[in-house]
C-alpha positions in Angstrom: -73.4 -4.4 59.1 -71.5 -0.9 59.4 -72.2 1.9 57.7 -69.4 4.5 57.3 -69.5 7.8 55.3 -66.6 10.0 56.8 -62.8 9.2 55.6 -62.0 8.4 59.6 -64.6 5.7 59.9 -63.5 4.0 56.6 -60.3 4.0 58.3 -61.5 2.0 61.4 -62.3 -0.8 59.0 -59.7 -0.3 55.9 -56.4 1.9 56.5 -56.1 2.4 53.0 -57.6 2.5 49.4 -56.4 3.4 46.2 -55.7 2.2 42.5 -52.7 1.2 40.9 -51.7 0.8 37.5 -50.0 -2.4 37.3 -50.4 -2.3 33.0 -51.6 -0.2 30.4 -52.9 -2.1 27.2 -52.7 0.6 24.5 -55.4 0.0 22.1 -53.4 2.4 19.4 -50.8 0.6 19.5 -49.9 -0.6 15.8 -48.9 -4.0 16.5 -52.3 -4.1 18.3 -54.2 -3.1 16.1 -52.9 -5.2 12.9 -53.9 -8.2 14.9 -57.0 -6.9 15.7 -57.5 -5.2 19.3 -58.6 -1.5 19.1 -61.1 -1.8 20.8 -61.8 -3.2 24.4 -66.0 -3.5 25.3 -65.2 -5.8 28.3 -62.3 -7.9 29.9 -61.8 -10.1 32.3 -58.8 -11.3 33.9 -58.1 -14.8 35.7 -55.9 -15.6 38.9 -52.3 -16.0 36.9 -53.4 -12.6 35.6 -53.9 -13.4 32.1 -56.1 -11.0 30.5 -59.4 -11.3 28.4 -60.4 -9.1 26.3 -63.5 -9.1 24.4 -63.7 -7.1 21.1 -66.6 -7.1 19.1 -66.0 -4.7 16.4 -63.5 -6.7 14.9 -64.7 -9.9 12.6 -61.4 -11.8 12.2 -61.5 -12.5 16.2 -63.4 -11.7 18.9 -61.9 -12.4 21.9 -57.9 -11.8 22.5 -55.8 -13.4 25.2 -52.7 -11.5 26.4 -50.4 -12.4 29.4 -49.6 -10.7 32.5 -47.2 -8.8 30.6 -49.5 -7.2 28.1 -48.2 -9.4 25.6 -51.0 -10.3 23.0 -50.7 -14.7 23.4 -53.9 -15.3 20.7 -57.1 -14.4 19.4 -60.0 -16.5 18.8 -63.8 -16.7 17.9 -64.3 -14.7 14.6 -67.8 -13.4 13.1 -70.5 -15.5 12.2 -73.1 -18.1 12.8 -71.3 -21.2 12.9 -70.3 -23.1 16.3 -67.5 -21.6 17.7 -68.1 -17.7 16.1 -70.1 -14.9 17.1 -72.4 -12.7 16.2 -72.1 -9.4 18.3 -71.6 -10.2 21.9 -72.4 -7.9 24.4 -70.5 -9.7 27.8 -67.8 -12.2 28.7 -66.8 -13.8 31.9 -64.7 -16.4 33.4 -66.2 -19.2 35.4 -64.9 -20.4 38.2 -63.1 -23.4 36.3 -61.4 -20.5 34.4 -63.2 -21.3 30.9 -64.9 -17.8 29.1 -68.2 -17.5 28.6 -69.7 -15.2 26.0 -73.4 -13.7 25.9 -74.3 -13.5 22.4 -78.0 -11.7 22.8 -78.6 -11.4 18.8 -77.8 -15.4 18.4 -79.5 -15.8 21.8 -76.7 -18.2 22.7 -74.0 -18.4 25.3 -71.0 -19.7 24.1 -67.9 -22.0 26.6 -65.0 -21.2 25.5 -61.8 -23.3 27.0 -58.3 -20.8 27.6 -56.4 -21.9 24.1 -60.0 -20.9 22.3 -61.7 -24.3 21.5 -65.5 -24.0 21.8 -66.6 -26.4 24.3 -70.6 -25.6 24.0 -73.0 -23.5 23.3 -76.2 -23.2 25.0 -79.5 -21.6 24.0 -80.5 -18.0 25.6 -83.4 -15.4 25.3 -82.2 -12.0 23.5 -83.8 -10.3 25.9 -80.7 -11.7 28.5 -78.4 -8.5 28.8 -76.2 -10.1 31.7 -75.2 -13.0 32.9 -72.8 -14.2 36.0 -71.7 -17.9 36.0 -72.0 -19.5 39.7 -69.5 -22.1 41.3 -72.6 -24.4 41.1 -72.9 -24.3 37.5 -76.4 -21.8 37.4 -76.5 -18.2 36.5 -77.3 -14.9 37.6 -79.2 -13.0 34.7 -80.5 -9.5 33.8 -83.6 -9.7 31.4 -85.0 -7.1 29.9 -89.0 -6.4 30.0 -90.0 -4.6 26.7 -92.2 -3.7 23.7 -94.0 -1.0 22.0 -97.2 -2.1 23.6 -96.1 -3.0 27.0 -97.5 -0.2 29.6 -93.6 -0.5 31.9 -90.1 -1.3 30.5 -87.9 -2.5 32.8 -85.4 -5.2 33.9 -85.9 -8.6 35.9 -82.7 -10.1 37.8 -83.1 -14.1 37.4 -81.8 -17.3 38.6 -81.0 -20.2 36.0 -80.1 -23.6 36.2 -77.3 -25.4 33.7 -79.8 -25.2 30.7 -80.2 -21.2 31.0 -83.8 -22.3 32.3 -85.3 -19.7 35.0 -86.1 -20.9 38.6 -86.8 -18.0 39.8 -87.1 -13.9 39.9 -85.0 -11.8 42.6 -85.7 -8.5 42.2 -87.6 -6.0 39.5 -87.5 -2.6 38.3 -89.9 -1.6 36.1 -90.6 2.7 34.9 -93.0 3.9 31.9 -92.6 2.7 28.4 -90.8 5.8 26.5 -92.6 5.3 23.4 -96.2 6.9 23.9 -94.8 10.0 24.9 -91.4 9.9 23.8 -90.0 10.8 27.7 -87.6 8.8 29.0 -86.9 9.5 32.5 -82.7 10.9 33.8 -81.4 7.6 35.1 -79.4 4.3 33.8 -82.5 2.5 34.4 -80.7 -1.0 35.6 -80.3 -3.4 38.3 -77.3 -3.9 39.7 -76.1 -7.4 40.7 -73.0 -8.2 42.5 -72.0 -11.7 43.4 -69.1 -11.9 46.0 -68.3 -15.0 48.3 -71.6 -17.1 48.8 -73.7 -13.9 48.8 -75.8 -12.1 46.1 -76.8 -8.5 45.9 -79.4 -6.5 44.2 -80.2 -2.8 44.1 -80.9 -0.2 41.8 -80.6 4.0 42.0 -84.8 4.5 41.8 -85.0 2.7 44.8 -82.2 4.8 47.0 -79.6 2.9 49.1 -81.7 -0.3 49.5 -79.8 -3.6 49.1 -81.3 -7.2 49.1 -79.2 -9.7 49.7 -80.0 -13.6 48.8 -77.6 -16.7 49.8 -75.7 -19.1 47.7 -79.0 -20.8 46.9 -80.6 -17.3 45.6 -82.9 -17.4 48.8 -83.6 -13.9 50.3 -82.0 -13.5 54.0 -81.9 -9.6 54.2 -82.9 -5.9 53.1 -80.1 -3.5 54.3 -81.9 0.0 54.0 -80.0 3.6 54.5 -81.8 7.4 54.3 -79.6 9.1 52.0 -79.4 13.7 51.8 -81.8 14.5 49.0 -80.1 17.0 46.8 -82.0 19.1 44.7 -78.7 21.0 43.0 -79.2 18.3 39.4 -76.2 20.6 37.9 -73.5 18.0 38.1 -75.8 15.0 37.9 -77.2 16.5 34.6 -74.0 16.6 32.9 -73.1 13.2 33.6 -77.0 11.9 32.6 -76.1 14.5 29.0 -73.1 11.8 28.6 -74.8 8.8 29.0 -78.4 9.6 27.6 -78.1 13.5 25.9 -78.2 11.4 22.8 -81.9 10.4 23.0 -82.7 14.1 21.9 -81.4 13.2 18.4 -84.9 11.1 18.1 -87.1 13.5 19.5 -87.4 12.1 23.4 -87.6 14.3 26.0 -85.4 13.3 29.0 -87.4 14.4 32.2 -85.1 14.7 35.5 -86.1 13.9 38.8 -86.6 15.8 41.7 -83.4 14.7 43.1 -80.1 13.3 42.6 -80.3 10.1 42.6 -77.7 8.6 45.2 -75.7 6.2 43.5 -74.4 4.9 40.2 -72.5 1.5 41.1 -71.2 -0.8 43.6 -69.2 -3.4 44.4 -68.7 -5.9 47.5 -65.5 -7.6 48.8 -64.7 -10.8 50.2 -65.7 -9.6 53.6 -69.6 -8.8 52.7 -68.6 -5.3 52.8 -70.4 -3.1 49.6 -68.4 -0.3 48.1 -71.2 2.2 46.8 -69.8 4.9 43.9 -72.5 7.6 45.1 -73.5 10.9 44.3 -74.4 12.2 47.6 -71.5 15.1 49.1 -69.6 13.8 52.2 -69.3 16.8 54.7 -65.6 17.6 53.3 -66.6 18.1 49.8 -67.3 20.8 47.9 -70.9 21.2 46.2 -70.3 20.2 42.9 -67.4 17.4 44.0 -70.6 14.8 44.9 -69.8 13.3 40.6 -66.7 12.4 42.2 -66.1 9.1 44.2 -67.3 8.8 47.5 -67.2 5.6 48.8 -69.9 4.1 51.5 -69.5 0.8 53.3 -72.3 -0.9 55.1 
């Protein structure tokens, strides 16, 4: 493994990085939004670049199809309890035989959905299941959330499932103090986050610094890459973005408490090559205080 921070040692490994807009899906559109899509909570898109959108706000259809071109093809899977409709569904995904899945957490169901919008099946869940990633071997990678008014710790358990949504086992934990005695709530996202690329699965989450586990194809642990990361104590920019995502807890009389120090990261992602792409908060030694909210990319 190789861990790079400074723009010439990305360099040695990639030459170049950047995003480009290949389409723009404007959700005010008009003809959009007559037919339904103004408003995108998740999307996925498949390898003839046919886009999936999943919008739960609107009852008539759920999920809208649109081609590489933007073009809206159809929308399927309107509100309700019956097989085939939804309820309020919180993610969607592709497996890898290109059919969507749907994680409906207040039906506790996850719904197979084939391209042209025919329910295949639908499978029983736990509500508590806030994520879910579909394996080539037809078991699952799923975030459960550990909660209750009486439960000392909140907190999140990443799982392995077989076909039946059934756990085999528990990869990682993060657990912090139930919010509800004292009405504090700690600055962070509070979540795990899993990435699955090639035949390798990853696990880490901000509380724990840059520590990554990594499990094979068969969700069996083979490593624990660990970095030290710069403890900053400056929480000015880190507080406005924690305002954004949690300021609104105040509304209900909880008291967000922030840590001693930033912590270092906020997402990831890994390619094909094992390498892990880490969104951080930590300043490289070209950026100005205040530019650490910005993206820095670390590869290890």
């Amino acid at each position: 493994m190789t861990f790079a921070q400074t723009s010439s040692e990305l360099k040695k490994i990639y030459s170049s990085f950047r995003l480009e807009e290949k389409l723009r899906i404007d959700t005010g559109n008009k003809e959009l939004i007559n037919k339904g899509l103004f408003n995108i909570h998740r999307f996925a898109v498949d390898k003839g670049g046919n886009i999936y959108v999943l919008n739960p706000k609107n009852r008539e259809a759920m999920i809208f199809v649109l081609n590489r071109t933007g073009k809206l093809v159809r929308s399927f899977a309107r509100q309700g309890q019956g097989p085939g409709e939804l309820d309020n569904p919180f993610e969607m995904f592709l497996t890898p035989e290109g059919n969507i899945l749907v994680l409906d957490p207040r039906r506790a169901k996850v719904s197979f959905f084939n391209r042209e919008g025919s329910c295949l099946k639908e499978i029983n869940s736990l509500p508590e299941v806030l994520f879910i990633h579909p394996l080539a071997d037809g078991k699952y990678i799923g975030l459960e959330s550990i909660y209750g008014a009486e439960a000392k710790d909140w907190g999140y358990t990443l799982n392995y499932y077989d076909e039946d949504f059934k756990k085999i086992k528990e990869l990682d934990r993060l657990t912090f103090p139930n919010p509800i005695p004292t009405k504090t709530v700690e600055a962070s996202l509070h979540v795990i986050f899993s990435e699955v690329s090639g035949n390798r699965n990853y696990s880490a989450f901000a509380e724990r610094g840059y520590e990554f586990l990594i499990f094979d194809l068969m969700r069996e642990f083979l490593k624990r890459i660990t970095v030290p990361y710069r403890k900053i104590t400056d929480l000015t920019e880190y507080k406005k973005i924690m305002e954004e995502e949690i300021g609104g807890l105040s509304r209900f009389g909880v008291n967000v408490v922030y840590p001693k120090y930033v912590l270092p990261f906020h997402s990831y992602f890994a390619d094909e090559n094992g390498y892990l792409f880490v969104m951080t908060f930590e300043p490289g030694k070209r950026l100005k205080p205040g530019d650490y909210m910005l993206f820095n990319f670390l590869i290890f």
